[in-house]
N, CA, C and O of each residue as an XYZ file, in Angstrom:
332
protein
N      48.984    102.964     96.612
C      47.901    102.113     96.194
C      47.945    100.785     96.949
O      46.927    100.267     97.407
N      49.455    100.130     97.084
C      49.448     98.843     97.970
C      48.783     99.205     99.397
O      47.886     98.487     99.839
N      49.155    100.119     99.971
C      48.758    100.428    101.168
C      47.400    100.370    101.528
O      47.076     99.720    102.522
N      46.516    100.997    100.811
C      45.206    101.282    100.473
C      44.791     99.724    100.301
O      44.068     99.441    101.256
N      44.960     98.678     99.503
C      45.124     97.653     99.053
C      45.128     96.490    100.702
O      44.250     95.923    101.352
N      46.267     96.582    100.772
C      46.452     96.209    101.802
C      45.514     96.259    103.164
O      45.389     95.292    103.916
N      44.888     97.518    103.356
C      44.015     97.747    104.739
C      42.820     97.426    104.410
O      41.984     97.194    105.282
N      42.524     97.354    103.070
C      40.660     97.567    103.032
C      40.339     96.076    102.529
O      39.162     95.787    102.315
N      41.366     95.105    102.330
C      41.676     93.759    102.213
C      41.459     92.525    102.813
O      41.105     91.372    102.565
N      41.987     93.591    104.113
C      42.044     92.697    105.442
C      40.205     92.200    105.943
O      39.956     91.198    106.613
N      39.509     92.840    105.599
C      38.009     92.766    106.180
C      36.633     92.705    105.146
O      35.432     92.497    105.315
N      37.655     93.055    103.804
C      36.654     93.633    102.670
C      37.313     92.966    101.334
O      38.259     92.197    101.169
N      36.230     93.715    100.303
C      37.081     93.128     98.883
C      37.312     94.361     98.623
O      36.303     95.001     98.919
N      38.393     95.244     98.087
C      38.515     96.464     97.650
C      38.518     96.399     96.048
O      38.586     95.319     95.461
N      38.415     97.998     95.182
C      38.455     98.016     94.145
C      38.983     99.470     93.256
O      38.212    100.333     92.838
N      39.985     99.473     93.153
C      40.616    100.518     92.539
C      39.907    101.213     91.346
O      40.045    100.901     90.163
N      39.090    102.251     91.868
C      38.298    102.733     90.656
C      39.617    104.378     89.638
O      39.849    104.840     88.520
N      40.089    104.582     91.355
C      40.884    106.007     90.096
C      41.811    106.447     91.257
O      41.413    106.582     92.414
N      43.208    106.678     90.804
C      44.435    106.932     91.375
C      45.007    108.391     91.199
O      45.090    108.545     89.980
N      45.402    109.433     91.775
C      46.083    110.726     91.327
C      47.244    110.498     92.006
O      47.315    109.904     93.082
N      48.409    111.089     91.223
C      49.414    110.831     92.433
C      50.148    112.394     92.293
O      50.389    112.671     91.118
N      50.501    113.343     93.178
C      51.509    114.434     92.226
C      52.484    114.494     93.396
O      52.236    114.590     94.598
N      53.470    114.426     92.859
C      55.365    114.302     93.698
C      54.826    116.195     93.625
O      54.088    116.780     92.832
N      55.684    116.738     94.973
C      55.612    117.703     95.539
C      57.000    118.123     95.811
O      57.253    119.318     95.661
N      57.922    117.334     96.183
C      59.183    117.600     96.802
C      59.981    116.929     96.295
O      59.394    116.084     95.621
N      61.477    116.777     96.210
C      62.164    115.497     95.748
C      62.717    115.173     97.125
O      62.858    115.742     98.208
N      63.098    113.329     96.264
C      62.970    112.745     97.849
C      64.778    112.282     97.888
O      65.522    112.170     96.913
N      64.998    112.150     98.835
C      66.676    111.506     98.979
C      66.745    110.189     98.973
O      65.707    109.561     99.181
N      67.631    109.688     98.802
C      67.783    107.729     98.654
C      67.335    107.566     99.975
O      66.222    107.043    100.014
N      67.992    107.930    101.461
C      67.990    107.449    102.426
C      66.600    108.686    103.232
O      66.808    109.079    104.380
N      65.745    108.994    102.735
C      65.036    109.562    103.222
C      64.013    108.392    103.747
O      63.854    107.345    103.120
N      63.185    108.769    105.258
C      62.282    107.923    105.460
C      61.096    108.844    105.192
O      61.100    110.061    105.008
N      60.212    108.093    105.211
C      58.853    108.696    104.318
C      57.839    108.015    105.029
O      57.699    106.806    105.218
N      56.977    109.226    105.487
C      55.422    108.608    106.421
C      54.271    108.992    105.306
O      53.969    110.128    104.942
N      53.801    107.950    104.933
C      52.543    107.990    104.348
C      51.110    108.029    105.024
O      50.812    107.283    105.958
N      50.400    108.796    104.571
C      48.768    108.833    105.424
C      48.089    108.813    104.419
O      48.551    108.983    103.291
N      46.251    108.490    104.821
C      45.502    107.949    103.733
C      44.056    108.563    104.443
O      43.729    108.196    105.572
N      43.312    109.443    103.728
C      42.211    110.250    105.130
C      41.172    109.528    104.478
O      41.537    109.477    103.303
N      40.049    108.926    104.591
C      38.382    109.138    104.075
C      38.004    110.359    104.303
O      37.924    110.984    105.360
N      37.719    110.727    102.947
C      36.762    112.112    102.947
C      35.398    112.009    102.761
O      34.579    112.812    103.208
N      35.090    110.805    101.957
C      33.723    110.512    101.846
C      33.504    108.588    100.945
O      33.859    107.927     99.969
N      32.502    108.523    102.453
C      32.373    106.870    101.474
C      30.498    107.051    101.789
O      29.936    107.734    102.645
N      30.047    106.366    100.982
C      28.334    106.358    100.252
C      28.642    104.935    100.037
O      29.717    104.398     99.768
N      27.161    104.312    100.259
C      26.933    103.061    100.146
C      25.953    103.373     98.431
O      25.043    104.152     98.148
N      26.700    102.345     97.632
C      26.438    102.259     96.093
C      25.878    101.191     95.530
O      26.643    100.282     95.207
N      24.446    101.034     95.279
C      23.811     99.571     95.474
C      24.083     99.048     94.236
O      23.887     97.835     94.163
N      24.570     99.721     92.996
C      24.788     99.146     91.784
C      26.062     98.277     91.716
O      26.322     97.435     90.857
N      26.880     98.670     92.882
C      28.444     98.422     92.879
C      28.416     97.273     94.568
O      29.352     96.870     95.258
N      26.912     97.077     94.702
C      27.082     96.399     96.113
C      27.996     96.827     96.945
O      28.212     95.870     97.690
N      28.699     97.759     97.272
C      30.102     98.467     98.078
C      29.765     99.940     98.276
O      28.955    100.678     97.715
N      30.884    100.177     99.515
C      30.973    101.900     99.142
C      31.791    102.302     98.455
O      32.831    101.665     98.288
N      31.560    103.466     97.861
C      32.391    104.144     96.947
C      33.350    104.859     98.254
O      32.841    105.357     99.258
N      34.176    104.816     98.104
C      35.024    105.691     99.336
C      35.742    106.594     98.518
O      36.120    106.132     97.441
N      35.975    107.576     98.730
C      37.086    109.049     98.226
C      38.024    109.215     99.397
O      37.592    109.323    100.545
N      39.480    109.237     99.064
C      40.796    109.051    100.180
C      41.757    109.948     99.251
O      42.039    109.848     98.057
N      42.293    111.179    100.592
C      43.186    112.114    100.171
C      44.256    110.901    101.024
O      43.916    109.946    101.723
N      45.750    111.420    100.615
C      46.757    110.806    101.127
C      47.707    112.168    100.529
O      47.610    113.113     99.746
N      48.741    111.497    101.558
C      49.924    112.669    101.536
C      51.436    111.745    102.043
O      51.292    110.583    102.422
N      52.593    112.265    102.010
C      53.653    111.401    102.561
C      54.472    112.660    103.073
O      54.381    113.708    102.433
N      55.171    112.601    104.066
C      55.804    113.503    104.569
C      57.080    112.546    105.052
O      56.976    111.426    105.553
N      58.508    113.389    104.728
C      59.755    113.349    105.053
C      59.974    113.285    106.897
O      59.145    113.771    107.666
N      61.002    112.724    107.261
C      61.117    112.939    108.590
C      60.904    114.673    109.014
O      60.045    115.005    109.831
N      61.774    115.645    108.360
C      61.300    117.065    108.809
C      59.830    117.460    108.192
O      59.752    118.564    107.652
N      58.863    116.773    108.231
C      57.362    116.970    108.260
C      57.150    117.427    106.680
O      56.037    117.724    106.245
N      58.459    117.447    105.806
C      58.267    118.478    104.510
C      57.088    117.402    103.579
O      57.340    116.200    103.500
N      55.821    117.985    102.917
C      55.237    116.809    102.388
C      55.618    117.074    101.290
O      55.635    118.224    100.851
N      56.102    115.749    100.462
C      56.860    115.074     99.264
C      55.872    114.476     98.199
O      56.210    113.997     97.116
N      54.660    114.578     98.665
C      53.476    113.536     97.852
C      52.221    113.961     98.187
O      51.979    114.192     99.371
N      51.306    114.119     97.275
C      50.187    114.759     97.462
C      49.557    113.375     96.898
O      50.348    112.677     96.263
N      48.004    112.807     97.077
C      47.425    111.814     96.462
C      46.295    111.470     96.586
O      45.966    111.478     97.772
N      45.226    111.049     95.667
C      43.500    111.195     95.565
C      43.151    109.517     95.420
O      43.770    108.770     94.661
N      42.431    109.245     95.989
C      41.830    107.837     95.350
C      40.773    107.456     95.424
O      40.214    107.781     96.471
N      39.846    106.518     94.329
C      38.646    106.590     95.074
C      38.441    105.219     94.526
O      38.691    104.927     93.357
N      37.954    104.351     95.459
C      37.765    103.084     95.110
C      36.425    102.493     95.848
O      35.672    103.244     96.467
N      36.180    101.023     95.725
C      35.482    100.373     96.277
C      35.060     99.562     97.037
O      35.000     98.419     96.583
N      34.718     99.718     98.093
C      34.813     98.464     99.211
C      33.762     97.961     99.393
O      32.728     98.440     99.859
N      34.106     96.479     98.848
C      32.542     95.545     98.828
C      32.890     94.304    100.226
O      33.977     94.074    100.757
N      31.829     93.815    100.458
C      31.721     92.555    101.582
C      32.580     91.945    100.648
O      32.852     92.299     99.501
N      33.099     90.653    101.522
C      34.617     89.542    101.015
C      33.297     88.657    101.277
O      32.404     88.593    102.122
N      33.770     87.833     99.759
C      32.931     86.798     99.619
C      33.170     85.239    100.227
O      34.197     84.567    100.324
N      32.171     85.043    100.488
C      32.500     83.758    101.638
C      32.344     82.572    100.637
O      31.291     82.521    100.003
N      33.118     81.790    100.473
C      32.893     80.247    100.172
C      32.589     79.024    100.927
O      32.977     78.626    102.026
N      31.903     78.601    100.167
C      31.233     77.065    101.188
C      32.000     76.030    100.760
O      31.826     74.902    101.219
């Protein structure tokens, strides 16, 4: 969710409408872990001034094994400017 948070932040106002998360694998203390985050579908939503965006994500172990399956769908509105 930080991640997500983090990128759509940088340019936009984001908005956490709904999170899935399901663990797939177990993970080791010293395991490194690559996270990815896809758009499957974003629609411009005039009630919500933003798009609604829908984002699969997944995390995979150094041997490619994926450990994390994950759904999100939130909102990305214009960052509001102050005078």
């Amino acid at each position: 969710m930080a991640m997500l948070a983090a990128h759509f932040s940088r340019d936009a106002q984001p908005l956490g409408l709904e999170f899935g998360i399901r663990l797939t694998r177990a993970v080791k203390a010293d395991d490194v872990l690559t996270m990815r985050w896809r758009v499957v579908e974003a629609k411009w939503k005039a009630s919500l001034n933003g798009y609604l965006v829908k984002l699969e994500g997944r995390a995979s172990n150094a041997q490619g094994e994926n450990v994390m399956k994950s759904t999100a769908t939130i909102v990305v509105m214009p960052k509001e400017t102050h005078a």
